[in-house]
Jmol script that loads the backbone (N, CA, C; Angstrom):
load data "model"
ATOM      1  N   UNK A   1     -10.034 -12.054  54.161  1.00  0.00           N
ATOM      2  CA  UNK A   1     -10.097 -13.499  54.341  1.00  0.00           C
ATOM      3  C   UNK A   1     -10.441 -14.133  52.991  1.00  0.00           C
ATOM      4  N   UNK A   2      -9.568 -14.875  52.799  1.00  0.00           N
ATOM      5  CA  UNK A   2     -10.144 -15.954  51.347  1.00  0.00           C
ATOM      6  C   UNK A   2     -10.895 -17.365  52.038  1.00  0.00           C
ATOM      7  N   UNK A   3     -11.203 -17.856  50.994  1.00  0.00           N
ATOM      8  CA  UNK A   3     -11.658 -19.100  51.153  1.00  0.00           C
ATOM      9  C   UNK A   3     -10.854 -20.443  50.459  1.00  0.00           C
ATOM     10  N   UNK A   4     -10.754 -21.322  50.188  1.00  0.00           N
ATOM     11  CA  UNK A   4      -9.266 -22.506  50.077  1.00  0.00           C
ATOM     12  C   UNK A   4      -9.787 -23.825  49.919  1.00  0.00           C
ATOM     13  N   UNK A   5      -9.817 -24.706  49.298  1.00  0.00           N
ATOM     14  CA  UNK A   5      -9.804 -26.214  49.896  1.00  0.00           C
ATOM     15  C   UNK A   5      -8.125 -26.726  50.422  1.00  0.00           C
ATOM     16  N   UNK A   6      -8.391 -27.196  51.247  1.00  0.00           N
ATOM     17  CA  UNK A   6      -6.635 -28.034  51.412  1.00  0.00           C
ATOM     18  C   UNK A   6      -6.937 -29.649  51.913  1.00  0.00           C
ATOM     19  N   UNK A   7      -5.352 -29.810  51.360  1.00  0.00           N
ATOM     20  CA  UNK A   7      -5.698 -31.357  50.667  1.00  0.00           C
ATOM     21  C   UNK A   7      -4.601 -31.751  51.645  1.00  0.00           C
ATOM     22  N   UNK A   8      -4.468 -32.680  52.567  1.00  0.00           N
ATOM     23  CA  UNK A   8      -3.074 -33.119  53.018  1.00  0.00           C
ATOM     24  C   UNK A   8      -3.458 -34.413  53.718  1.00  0.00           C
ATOM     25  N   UNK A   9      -2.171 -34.699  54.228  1.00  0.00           N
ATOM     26  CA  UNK A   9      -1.965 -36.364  54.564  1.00  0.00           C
ATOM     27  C   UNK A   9      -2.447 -36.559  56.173  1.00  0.00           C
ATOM     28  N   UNK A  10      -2.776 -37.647  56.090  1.00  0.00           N
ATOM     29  CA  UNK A  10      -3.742 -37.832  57.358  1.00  0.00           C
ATOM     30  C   UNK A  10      -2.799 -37.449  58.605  1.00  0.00           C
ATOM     31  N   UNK A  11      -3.486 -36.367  59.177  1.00  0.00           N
ATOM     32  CA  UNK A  11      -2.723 -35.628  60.225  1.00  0.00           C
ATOM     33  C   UNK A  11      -1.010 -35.173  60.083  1.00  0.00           C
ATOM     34  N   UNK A  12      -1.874 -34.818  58.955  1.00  0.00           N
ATOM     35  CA  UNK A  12       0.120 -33.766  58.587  1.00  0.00           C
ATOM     36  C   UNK A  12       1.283 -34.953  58.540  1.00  0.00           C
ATOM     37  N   UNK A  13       1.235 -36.305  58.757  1.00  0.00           N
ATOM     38  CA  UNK A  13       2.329 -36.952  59.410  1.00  0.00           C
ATOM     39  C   UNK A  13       3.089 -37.782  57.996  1.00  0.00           C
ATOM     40  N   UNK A  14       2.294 -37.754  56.501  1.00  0.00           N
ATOM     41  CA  UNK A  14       3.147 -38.214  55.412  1.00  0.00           C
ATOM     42  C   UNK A  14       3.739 -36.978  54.551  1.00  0.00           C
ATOM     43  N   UNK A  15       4.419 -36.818  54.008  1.00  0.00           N
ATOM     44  CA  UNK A  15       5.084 -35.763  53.318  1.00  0.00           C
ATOM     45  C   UNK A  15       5.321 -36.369  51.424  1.00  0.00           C
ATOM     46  N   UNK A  16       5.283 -35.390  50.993  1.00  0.00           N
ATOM     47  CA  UNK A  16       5.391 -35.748  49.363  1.00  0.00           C
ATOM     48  C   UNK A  16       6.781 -34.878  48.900  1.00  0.00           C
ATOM     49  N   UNK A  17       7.903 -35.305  48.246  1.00  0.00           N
ATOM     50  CA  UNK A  17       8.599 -34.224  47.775  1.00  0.00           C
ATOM     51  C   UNK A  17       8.634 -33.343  47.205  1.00  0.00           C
ATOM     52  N   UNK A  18       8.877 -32.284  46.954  1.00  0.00           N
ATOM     53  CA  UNK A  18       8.046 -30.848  46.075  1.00  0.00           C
ATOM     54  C   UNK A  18       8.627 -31.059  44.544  1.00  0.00           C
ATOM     55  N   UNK A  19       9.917 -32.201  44.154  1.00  0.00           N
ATOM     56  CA  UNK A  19      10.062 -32.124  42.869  1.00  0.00           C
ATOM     57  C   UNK A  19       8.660 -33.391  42.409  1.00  0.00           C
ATOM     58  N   UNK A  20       8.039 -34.027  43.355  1.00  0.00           N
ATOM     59  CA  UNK A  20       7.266 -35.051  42.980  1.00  0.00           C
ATOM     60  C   UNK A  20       6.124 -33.961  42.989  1.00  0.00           C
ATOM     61  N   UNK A  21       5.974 -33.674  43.759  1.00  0.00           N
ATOM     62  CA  UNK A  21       3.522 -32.810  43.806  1.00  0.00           C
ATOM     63  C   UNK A  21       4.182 -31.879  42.167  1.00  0.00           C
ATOM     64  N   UNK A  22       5.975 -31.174  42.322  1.00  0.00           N
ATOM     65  CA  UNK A  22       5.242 -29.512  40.629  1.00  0.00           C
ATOM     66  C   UNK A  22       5.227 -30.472  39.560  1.00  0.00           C
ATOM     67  N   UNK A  23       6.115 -31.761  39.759  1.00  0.00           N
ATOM     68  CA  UNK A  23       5.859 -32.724  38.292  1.00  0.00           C
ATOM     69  C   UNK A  23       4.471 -33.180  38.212  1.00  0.00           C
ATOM     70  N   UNK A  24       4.237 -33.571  39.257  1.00  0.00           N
ATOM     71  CA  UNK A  24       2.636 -34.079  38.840  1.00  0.00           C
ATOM     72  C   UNK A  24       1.621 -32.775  38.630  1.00  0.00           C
ATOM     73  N   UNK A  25       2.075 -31.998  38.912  1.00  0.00           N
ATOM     74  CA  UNK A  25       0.884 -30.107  38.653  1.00  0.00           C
ATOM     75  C   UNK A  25       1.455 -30.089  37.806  1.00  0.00           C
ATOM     76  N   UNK A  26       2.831 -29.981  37.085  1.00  0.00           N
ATOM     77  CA  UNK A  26       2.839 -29.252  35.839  1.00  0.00           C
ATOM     78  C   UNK A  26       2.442 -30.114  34.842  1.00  0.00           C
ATOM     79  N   UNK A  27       2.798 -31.870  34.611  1.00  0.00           N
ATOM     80  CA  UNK A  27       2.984 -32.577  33.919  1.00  0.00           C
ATOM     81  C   UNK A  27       1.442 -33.109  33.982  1.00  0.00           C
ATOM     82  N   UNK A  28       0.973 -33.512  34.983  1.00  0.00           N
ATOM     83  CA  UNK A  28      -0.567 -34.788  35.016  1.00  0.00           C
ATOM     84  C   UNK A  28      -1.996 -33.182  35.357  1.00  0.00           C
ATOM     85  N   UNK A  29      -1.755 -32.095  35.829  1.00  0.00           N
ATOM     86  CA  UNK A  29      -2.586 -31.163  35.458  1.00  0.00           C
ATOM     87  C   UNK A  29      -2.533 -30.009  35.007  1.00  0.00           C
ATOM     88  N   UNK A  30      -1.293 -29.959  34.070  1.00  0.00           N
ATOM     89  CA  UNK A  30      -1.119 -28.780  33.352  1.00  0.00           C
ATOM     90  C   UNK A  30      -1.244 -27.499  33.903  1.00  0.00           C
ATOM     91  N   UNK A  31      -0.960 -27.587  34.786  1.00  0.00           N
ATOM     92  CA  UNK A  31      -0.872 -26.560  36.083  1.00  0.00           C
ATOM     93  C   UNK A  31       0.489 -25.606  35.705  1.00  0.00           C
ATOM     94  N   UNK A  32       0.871 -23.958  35.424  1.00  0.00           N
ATOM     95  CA  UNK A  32       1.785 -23.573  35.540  1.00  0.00           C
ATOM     96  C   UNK A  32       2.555 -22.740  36.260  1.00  0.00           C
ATOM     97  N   UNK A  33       3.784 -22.988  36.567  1.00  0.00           N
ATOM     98  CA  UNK A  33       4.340 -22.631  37.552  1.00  0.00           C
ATOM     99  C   UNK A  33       4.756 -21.451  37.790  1.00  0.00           C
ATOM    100  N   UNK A  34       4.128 -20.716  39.059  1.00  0.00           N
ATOM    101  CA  UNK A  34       4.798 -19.232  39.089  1.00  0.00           C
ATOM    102  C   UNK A  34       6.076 -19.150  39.689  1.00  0.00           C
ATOM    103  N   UNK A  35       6.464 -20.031  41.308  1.00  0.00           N
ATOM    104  CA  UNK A  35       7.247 -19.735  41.663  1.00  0.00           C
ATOM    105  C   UNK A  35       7.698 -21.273  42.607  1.00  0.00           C
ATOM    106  N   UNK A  36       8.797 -21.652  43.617  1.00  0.00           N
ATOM    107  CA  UNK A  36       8.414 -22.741  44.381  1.00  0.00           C
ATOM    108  C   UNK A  36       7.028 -22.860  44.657  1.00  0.00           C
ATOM    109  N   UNK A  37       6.687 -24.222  44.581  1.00  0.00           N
ATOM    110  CA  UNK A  37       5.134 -24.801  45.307  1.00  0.00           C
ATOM    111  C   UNK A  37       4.123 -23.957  44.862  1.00  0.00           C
ATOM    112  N   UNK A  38       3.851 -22.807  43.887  1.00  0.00           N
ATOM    113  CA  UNK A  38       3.083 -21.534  43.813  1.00  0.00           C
ATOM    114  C   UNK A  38       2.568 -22.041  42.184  1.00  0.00           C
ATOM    115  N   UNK A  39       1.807 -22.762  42.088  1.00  0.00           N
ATOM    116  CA  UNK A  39       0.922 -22.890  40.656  1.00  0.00           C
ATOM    117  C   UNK A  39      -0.070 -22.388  40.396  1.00  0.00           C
ATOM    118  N   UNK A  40      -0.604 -22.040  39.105  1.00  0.00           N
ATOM    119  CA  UNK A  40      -2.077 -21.328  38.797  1.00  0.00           C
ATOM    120  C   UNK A  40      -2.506 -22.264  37.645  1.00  0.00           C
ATOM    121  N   UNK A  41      -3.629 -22.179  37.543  1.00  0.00           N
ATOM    122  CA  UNK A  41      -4.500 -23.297  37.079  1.00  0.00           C
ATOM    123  C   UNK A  41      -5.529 -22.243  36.298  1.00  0.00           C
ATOM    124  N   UNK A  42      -6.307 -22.477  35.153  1.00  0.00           N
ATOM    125  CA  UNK A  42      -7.061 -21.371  34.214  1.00  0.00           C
ATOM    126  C   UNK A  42      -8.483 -22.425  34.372  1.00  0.00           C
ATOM    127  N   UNK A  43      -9.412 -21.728  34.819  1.00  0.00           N
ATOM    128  CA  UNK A  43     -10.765 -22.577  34.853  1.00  0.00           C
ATOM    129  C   UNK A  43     -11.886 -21.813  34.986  1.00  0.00           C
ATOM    130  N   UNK A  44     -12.817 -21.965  33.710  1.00  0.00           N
ATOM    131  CA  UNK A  44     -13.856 -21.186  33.504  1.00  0.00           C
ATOM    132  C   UNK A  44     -13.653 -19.710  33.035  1.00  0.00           C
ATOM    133  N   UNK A  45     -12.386 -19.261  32.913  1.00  0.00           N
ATOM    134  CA  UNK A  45     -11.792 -17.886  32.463  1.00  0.00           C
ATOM    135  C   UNK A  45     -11.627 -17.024  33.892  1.00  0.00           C
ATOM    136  N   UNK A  46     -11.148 -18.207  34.889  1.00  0.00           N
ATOM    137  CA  UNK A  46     -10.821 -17.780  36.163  1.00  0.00           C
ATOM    138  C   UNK A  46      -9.221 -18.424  36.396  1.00  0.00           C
ATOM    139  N   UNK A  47      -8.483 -17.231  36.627  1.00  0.00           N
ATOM    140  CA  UNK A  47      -6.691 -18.135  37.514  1.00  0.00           C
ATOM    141  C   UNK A  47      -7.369 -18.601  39.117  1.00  0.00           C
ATOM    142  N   UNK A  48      -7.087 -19.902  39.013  1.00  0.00           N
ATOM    143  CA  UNK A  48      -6.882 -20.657  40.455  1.00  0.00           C
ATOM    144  C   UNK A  48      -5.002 -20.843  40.811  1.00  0.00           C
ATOM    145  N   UNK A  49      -5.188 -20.301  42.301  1.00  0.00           N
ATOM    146  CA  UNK A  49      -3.683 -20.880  42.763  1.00  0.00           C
ATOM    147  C   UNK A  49      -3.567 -21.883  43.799  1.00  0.00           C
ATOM    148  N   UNK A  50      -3.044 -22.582  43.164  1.00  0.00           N
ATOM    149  CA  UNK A  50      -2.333 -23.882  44.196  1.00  0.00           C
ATOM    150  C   UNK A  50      -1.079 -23.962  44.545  1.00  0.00           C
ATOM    151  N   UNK A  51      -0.985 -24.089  46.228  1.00  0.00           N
ATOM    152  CA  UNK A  51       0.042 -23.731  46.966  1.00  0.00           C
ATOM    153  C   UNK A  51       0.525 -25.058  47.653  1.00  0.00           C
ATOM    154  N   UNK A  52       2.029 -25.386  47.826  1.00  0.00           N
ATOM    155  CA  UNK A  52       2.212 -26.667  48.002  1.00  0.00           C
ATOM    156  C   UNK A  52       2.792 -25.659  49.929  1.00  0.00           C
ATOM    157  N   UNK A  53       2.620 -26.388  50.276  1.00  0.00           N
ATOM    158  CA  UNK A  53       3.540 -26.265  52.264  1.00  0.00           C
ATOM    159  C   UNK A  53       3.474 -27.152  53.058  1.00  0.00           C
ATOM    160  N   UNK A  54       4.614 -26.841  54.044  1.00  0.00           N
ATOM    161  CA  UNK A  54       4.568 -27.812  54.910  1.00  0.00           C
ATOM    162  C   UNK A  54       4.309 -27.699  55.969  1.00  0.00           C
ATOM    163  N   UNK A  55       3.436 -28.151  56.462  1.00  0.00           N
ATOM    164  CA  UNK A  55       2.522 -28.063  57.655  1.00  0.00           C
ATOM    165  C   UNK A  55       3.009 -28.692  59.279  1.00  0.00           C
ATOM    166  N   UNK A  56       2.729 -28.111  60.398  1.00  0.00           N
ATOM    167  CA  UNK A  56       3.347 -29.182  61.463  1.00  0.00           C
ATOM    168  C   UNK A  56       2.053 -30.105  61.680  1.00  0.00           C
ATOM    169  N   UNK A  57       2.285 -30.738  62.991  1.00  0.00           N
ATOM    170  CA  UNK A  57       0.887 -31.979  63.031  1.00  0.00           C
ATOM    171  C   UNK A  57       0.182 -31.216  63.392  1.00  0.00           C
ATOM    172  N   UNK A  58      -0.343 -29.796  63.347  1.00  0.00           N
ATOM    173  CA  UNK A  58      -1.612 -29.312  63.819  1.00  0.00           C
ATOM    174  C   UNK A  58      -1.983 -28.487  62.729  1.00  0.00           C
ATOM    175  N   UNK A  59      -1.315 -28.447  61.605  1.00  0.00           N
ATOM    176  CA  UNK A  59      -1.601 -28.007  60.433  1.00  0.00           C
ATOM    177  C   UNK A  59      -1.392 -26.173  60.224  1.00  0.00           C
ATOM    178  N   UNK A  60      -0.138 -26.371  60.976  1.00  0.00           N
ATOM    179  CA  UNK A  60       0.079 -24.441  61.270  1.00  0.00           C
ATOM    180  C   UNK A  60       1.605 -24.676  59.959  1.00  0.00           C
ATOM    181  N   UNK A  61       1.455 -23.228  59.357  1.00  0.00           N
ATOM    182  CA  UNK A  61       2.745 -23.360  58.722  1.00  0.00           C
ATOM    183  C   UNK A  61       2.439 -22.113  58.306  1.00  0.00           C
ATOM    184  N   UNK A  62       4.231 -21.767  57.457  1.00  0.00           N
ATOM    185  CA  UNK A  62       4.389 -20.364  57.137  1.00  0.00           C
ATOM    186  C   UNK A  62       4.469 -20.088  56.223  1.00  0.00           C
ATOM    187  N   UNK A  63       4.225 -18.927  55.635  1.00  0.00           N
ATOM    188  CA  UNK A  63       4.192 -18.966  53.875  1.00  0.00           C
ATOM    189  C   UNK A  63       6.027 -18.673  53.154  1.00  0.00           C
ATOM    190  N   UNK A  64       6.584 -18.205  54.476  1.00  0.00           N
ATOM    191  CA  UNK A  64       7.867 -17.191  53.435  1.00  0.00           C
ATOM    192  C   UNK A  64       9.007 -18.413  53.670  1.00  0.00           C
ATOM    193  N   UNK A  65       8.943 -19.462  53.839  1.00  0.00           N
ATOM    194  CA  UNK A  65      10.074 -20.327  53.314  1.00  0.00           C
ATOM    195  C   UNK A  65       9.570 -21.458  52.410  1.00  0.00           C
ATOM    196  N   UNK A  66       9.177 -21.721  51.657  1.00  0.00           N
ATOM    197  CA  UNK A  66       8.783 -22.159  50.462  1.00  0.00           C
ATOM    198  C   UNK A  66      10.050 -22.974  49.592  1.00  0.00           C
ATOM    199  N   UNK A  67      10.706 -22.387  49.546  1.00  0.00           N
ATOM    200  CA  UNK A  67      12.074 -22.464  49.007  1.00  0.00           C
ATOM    201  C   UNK A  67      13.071 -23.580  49.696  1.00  0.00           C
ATOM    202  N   UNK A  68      12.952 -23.519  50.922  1.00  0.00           N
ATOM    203  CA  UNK A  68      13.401 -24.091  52.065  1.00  0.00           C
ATOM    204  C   UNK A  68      13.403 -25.599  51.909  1.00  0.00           C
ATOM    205  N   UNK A  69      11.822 -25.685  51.601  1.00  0.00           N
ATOM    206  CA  UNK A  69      11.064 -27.349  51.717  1.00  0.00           C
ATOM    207  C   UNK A  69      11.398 -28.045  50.594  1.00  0.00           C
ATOM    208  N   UNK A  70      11.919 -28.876  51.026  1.00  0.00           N
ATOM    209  CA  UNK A  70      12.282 -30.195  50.341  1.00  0.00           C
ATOM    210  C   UNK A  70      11.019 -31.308  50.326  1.00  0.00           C
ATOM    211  N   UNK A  71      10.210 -31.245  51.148  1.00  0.00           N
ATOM    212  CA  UNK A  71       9.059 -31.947  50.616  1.00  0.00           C
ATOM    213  C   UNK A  71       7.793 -31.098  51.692  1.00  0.00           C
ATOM    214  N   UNK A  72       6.481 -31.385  51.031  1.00  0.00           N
ATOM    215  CA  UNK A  72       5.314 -30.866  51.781  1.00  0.00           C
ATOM    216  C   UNK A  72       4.174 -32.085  52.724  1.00  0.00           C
ATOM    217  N   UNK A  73       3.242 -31.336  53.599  1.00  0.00           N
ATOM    218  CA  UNK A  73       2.380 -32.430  53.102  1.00  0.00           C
ATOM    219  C   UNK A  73       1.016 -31.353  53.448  1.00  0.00           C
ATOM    220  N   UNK A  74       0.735 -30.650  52.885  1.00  0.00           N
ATOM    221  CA  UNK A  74      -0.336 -29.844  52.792  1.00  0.00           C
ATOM    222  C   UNK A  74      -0.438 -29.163  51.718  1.00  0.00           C
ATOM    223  N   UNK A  75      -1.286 -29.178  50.630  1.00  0.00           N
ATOM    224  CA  UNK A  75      -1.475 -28.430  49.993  1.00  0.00           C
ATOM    225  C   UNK A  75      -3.013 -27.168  49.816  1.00  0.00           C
ATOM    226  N   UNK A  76      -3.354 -26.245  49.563  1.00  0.00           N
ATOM    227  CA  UNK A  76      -4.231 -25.441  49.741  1.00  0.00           C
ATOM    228  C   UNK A  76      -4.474 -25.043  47.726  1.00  0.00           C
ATOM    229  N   UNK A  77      -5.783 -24.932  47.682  1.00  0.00           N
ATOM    230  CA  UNK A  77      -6.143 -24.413  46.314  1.00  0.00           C
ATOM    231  C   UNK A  77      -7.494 -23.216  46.395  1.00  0.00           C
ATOM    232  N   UNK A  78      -6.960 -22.225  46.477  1.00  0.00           N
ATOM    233  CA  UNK A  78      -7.581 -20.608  46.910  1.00  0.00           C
ATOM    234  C   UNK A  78      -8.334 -20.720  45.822  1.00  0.00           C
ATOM    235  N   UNK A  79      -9.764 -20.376  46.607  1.00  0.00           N
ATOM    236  CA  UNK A  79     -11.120 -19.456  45.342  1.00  0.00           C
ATOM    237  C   UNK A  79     -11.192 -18.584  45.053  1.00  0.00           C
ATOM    238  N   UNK A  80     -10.935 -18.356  44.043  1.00  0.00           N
ATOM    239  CA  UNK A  80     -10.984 -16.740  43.388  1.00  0.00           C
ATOM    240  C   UNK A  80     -12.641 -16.251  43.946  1.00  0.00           C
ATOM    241  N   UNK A  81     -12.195 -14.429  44.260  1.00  0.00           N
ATOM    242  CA  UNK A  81     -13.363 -13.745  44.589  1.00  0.00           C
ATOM    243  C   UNK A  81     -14.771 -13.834  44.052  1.00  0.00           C
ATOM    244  N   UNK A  82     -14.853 -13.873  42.385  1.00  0.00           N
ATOM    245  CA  UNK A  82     -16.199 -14.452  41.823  1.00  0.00           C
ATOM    246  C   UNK A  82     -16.348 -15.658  41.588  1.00  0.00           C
ATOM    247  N   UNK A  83     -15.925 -16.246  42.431  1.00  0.00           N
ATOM    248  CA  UNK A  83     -16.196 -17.871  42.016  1.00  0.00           C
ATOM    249  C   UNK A  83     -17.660 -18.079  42.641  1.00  0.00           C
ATOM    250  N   UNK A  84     -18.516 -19.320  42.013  1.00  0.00           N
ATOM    251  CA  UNK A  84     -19.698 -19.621  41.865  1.00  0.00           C
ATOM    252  C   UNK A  84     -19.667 -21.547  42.376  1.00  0.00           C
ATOM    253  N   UNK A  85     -21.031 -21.887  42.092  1.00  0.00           N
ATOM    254  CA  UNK A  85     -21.304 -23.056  42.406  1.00  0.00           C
ATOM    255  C   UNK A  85     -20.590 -23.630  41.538  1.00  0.00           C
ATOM    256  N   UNK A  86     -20.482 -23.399  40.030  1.00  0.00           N
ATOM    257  CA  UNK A  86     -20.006 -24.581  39.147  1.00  0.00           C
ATOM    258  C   UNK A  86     -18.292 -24.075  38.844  1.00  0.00           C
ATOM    259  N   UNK A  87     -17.593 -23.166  39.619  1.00  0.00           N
ATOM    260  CA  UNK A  87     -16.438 -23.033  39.876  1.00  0.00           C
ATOM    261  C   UNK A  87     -15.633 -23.706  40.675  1.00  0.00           C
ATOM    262  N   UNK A  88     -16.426 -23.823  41.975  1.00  0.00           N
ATOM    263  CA  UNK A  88     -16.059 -24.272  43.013  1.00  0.00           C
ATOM    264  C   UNK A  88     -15.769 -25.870  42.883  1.00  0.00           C
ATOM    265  N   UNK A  89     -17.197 -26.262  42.479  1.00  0.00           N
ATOM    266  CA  UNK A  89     -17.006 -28.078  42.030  1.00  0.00           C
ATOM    267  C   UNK A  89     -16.265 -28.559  40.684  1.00  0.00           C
ATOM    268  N   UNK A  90     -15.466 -27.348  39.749  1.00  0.00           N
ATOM    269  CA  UNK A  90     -14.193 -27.701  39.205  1.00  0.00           C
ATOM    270  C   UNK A  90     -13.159 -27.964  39.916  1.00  0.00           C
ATOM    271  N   UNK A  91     -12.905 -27.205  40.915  1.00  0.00           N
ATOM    272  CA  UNK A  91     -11.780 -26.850  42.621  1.00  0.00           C
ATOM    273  C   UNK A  91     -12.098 -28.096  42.541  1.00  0.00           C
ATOM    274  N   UNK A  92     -12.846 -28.310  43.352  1.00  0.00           N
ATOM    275  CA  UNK A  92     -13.198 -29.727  44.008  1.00  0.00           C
ATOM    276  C   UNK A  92     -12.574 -31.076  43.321  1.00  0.00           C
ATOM    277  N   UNK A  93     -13.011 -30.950  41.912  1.00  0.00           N
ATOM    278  CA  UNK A  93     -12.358 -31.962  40.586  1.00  0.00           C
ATOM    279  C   UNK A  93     -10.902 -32.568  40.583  1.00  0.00           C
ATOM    280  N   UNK A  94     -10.291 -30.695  40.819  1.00  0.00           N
ATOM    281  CA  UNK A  94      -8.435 -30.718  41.484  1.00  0.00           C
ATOM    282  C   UNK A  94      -8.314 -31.226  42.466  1.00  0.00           C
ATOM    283  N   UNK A  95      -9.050 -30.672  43.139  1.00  0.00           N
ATOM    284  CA  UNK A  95      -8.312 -31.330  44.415  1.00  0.00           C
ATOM    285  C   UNK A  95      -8.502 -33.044  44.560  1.00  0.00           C
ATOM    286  N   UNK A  96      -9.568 -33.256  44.429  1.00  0.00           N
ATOM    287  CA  UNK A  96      -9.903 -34.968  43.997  1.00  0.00           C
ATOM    288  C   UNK A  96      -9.104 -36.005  43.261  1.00  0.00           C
ATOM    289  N   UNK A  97      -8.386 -34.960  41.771  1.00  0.00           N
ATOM    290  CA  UNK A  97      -7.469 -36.023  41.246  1.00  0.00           C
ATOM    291  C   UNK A  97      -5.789 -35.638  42.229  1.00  0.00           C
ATOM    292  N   UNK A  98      -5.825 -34.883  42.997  1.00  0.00           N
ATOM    293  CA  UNK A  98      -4.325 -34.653  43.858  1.00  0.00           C
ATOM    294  C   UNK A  98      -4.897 -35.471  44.853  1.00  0.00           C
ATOM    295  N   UNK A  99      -5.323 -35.653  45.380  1.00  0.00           N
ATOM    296  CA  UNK A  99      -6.299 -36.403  46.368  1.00  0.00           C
ATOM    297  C   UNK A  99      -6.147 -37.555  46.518  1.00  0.00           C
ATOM    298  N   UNK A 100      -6.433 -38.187  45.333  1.00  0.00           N
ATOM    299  CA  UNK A 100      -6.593 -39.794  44.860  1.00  0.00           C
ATOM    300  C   UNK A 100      -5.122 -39.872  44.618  1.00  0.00           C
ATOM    301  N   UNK A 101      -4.248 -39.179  44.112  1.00  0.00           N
ATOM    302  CA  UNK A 101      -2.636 -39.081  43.679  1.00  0.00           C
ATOM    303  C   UNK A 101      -1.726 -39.828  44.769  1.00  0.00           C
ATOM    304  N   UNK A 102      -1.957 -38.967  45.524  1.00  0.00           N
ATOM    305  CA  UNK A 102      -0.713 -38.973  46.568  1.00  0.00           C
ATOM    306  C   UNK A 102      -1.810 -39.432  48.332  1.00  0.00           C
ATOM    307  N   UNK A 103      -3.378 -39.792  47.963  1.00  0.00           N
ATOM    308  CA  UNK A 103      -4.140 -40.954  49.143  1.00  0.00           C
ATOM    309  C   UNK A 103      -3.842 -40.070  49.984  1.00  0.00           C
ATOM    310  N   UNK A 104      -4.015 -38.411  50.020  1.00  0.00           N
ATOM    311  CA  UNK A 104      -4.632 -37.787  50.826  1.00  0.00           C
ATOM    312  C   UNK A 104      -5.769 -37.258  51.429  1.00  0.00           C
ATOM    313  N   UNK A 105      -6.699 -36.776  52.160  1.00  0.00           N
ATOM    314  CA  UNK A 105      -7.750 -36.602  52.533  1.00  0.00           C
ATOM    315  C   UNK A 105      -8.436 -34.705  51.874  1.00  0.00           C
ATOM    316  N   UNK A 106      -9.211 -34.490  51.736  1.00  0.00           N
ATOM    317  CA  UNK A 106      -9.571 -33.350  51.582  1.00  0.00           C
ATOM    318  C   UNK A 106     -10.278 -32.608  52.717  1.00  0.00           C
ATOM    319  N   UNK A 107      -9.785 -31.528  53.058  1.00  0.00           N
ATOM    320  CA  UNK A 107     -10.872 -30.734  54.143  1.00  0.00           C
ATOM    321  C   UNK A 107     -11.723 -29.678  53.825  1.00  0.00           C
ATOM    322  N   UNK A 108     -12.753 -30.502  54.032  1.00  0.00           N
ATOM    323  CA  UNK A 108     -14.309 -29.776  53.306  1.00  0.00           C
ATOM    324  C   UNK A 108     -14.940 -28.922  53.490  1.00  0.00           C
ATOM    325  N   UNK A 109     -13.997 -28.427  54.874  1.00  0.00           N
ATOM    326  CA  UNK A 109     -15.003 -27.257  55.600  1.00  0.00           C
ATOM    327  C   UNK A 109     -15.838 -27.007  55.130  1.00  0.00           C
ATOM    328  N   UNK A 110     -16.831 -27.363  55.564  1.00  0.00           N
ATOM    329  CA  UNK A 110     -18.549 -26.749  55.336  1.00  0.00           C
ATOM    330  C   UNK A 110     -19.049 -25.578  55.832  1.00  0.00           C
TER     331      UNK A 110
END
end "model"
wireframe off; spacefill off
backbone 0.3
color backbone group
């Protein structure tokens, strides 16, 4: 089991296009691209990956068509295994300026 923040539109129901979220990851956070929707991010001398998908309204979705989606509205940003307090609230930083971007909500699970 990992742990994740995910960032998406109030109840799955707005969508972003996937050439709009990798321009704004590659271009506004220097985010680089491994594969569709599949970015890694370098923070603290840790790779973070951020995953773009598309979610139904209950927030279920699949990982192996990626390729498929023409636009998302969920995105997820996985914690690496040694991540710490002042790792995590860099995460948090990302997800905040994608957040404020595209006036989606963050889920904070506590």
């Amino acid at each position: 089991m990992y742990d994740y923040k995910s960032i998406h539109s109030d109840k799955f129901a707005s969508f972003i296009k996937t050439d709009v979220i990798e321009n704004f990851l590659i271009l506004n956070m220097n985010c680089t691209k491994l594969s569709t929707l599949l970015f890694t991010e370098g923070l603290s001398g840790s790779g973070i990956i951020i995953r773009g998908m598309n979610a139904n309204l209950q927030g279920n979705y699949a990982y192996d068509s990626a390729d498929e989606f023409t636009e998302i509205n969920l995105i997820e940003i996985d914690f690496p295994d040694n991540s710490d307090g002042a790792l995590e609230d860099e995460i948090l930083k990302i997800a905040q300026k994608i957040s404020n971007e595209f006036l989606w909500k963050i889920d904070l699970r506590e």
